[in-house]
OpenMM code with the backbone's topology and positions (N, CA, C; nanometers):
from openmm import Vec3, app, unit

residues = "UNK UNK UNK UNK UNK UNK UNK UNK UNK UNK UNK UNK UNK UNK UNK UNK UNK UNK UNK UNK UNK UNK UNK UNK UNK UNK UNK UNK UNK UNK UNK UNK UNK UNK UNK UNK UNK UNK UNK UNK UNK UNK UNK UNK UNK UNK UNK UNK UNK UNK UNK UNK UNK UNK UNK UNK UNK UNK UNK UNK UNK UNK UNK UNK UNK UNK UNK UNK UNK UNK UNK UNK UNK UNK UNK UNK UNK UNK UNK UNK".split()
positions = [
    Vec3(-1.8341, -13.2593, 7.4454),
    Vec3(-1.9055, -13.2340, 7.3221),
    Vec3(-2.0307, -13.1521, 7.3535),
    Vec3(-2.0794, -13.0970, 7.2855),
    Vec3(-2.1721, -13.0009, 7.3233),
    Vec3(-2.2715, -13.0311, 7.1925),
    Vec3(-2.4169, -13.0212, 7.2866),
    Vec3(-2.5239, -13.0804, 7.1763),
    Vec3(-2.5432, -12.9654, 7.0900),
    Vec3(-2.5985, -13.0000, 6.9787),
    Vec3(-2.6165, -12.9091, 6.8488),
    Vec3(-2.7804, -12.8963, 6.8271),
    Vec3(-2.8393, -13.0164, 6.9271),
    Vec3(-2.9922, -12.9975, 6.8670),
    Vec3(-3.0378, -13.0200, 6.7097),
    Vec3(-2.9185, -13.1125, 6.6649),
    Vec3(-2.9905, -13.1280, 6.4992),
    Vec3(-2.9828, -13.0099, 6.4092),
    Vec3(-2.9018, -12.8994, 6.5128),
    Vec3(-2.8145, -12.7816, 6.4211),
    Vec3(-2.6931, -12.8065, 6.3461),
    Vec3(-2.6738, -12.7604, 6.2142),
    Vec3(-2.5451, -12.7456, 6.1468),
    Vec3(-2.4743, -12.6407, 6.2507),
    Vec3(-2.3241, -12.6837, 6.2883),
    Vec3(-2.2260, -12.5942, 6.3335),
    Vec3(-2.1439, -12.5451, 6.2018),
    Vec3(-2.1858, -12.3937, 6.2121),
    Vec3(-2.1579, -12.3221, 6.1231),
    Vec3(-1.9940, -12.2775, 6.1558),
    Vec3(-1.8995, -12.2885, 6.0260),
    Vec3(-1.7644, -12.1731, 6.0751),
    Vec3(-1.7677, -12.0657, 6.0786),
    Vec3(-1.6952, -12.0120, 6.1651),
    Vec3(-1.6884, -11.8373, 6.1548),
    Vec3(-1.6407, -11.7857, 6.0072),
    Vec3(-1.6863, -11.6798, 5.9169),
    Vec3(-1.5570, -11.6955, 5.8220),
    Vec3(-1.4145, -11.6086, 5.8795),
    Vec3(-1.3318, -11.6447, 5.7647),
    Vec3(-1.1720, -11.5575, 5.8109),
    Vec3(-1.1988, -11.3941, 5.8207),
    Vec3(-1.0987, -11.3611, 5.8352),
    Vec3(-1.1004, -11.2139, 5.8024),
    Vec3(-1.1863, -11.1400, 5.6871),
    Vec3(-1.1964, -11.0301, 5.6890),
    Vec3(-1.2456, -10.9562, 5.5768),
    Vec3(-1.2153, -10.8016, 5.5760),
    Vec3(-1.1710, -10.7481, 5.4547),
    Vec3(-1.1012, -10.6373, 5.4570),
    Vec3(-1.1888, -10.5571, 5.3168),
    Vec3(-1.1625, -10.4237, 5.3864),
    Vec3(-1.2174, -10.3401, 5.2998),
    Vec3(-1.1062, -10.1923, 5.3531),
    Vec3(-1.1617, -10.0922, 5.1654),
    Vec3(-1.0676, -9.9782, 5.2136),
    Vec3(-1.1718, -9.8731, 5.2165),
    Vec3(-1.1658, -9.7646, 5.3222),
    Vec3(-1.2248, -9.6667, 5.3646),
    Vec3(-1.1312, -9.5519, 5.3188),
    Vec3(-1.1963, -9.5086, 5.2438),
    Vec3(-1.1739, -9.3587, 5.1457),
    Vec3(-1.2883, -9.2196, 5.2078),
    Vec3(-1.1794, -9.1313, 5.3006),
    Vec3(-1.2740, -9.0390, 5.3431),
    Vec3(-1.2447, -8.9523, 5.2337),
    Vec3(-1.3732, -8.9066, 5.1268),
    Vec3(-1.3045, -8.8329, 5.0466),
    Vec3(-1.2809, -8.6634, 5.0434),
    Vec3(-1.1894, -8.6096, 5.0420),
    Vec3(-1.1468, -8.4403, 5.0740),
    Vec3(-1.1622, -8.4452, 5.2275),
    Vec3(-1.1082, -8.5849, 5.3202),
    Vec3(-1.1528, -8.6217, 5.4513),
    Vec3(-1.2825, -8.5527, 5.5368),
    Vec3(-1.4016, -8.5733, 5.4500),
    Vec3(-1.5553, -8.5528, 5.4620),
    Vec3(-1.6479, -8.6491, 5.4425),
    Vec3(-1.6262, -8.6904, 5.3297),
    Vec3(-1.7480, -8.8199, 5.2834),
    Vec3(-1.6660, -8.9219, 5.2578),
    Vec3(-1.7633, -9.0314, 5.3419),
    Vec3(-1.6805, -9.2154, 5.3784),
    Vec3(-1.7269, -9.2496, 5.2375),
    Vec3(-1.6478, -9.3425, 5.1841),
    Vec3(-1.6758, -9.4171, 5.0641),
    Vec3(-1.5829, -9.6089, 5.1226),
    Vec3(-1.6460, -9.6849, 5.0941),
    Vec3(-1.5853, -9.8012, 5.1709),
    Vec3(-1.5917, -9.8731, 5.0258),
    Vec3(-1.4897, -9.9439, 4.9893),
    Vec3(-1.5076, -10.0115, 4.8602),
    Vec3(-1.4501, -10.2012, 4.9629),
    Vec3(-1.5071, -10.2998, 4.8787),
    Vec3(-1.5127, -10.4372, 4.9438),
    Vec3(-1.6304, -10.4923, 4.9837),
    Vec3(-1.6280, -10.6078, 5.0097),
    Vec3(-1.4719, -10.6779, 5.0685),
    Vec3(-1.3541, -10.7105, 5.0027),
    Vec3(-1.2359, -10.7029, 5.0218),
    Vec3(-1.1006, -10.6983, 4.9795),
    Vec3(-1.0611, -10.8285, 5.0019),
    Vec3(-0.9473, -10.8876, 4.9124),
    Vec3(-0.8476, -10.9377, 4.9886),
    Vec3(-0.7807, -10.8636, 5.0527),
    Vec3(-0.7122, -10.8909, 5.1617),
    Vec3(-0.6267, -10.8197, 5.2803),
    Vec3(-0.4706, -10.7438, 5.1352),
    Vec3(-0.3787, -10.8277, 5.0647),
    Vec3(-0.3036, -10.7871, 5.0041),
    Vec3(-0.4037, -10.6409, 4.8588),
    Vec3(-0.5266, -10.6507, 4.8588),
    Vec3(-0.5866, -10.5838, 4.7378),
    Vec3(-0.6110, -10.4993, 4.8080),
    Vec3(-0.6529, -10.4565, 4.9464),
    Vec3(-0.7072, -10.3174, 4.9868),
    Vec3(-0.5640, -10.2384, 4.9703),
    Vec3(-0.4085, -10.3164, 4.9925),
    Vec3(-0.2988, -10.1896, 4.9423),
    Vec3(-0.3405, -10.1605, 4.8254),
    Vec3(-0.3547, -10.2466, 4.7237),
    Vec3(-0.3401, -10.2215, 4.5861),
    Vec3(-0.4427, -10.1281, 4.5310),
    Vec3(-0.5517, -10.1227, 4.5940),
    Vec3(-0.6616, -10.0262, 4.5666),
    Vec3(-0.6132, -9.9171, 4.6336),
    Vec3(-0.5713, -9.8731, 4.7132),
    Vec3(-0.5049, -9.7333, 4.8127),
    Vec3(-0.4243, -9.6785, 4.7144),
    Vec3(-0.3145, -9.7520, 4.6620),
    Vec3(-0.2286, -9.7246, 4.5866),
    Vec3(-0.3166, -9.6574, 4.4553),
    Vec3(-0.3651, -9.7291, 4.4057),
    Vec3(-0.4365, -9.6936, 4.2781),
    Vec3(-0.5182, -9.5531, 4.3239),
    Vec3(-0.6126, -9.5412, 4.4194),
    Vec3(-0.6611, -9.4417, 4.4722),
    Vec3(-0.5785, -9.3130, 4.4823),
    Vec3(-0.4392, -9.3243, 4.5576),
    Vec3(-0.3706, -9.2189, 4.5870),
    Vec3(-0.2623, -9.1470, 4.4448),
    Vec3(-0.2798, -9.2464, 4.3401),
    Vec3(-0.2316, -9.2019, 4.2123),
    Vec3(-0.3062, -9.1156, 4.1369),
    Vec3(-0.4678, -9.1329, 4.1699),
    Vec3(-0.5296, -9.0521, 4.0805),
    Vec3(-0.5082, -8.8854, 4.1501),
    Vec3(-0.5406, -8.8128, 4.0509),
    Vec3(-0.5079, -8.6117, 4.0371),
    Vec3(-0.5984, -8.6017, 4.1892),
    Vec3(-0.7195, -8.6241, 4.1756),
    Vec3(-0.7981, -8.5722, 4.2561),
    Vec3(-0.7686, -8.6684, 4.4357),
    Vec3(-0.7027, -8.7238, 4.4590),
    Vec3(-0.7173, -8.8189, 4.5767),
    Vec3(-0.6347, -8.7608, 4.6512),
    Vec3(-0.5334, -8.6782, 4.6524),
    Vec3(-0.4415, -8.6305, 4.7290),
    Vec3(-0.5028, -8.5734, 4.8646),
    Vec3(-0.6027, -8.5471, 4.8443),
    Vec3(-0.6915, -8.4309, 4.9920),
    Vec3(-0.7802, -8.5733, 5.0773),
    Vec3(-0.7977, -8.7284, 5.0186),
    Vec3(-0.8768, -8.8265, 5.0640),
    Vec3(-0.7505, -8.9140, 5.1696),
    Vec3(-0.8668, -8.9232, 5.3090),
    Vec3(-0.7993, -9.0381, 5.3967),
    Vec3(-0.8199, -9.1440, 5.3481),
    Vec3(-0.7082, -9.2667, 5.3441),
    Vec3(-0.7182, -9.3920, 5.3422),
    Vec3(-0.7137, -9.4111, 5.4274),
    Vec3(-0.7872, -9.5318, 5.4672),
    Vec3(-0.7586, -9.6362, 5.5517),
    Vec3(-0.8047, -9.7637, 5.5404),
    Vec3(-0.7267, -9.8703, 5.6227),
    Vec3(-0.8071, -10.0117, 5.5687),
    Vec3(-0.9010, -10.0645, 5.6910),
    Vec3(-0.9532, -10.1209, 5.6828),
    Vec3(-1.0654, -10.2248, 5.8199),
    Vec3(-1.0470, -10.3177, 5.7915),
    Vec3(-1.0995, -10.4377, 5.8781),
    Vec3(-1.0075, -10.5427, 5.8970),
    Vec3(-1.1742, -10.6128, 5.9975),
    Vec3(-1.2171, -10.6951, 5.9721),
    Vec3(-1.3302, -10.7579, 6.0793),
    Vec3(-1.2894, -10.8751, 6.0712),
    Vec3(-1.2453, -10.9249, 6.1580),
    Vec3(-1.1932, -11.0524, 6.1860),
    Vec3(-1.2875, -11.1452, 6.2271),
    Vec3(-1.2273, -11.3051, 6.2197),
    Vec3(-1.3938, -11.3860, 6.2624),
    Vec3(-1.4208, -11.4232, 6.3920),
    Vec3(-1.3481, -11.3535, 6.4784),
    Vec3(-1.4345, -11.2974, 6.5799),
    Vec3(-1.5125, -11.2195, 6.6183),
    Vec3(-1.5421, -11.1369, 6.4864),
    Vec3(-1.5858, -11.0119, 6.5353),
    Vec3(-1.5702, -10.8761, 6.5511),
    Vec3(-1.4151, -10.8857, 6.5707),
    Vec3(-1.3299, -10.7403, 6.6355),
    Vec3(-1.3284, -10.6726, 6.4933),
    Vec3(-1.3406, -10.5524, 6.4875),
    Vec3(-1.2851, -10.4847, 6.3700),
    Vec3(-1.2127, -10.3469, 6.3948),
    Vec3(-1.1015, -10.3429, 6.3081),
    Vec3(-1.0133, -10.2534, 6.3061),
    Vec3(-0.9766, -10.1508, 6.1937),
    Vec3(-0.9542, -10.0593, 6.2220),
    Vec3(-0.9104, -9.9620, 6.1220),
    Vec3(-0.8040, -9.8750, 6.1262),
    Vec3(-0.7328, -9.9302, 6.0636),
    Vec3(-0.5858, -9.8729, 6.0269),
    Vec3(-0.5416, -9.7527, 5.9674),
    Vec3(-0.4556, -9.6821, 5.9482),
    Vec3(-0.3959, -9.5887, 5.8516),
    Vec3(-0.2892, -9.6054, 5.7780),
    Vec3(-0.2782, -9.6217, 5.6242),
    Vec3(-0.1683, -9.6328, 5.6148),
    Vec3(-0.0389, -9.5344, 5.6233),
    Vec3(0.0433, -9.5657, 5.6243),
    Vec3(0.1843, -9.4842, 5.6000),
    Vec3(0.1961, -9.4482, 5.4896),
    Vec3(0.2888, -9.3559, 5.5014),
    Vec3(0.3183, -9.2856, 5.2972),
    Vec3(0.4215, -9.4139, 5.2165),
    Vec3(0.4550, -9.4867, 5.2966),
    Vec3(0.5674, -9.5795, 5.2082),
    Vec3(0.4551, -9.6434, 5.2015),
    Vec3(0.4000, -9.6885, 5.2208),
    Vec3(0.2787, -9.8238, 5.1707),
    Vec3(0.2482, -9.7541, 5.0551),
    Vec3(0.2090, -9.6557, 5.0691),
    Vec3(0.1065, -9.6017, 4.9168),
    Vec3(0.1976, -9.5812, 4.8286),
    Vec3(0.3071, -9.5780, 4.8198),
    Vec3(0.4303, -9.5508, 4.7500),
    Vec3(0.4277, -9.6369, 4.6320),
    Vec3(0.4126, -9.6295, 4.4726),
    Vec3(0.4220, -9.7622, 4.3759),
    Vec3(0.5367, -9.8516, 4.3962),
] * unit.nanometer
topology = app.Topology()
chain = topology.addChain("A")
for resn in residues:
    res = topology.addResidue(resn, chain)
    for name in ("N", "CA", "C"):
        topology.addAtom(name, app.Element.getBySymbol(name[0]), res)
């Protein structure tokens, strides 16, 4: 057991996801935190509008360790 000193042991939280929109792949726009299943659903919605066709998606991912990642999606993901 390991002393706490009369500290609350705090939890890490879970994951946390957000989507990174480079837009005309120049300017970052990060919308979130996401649920992990809502950053597709926002990509999707993103890549439907007229003007989004020239913007990178991608999702991030900071896990409660710490690590964070950033993905790309595929064209079938963005697919309705």
């Amino acid at each position: 057991m390991t002393p706490t000193n009369g500290a609350e042991t705090m939890e890490r939280p879970s994951a946390r996801h957000w989507l990174l929109i480079m837009e005309g792949d120049l300017e970052p726009c990060v919308i979130g935190p996401l649920d992990e299943p809502e950053v597709l659903v926002r990509a999707r919605q993103h890549r439907a509008s007229d003007a989004s066709l020239e913007d990178g998606l991608y999702a991030i991912c900071l896990d409660a360790a710490g690590n964070l990642q950033v993905e790309a999606f595929v064209s079938a993901e963005l697919e309705p």
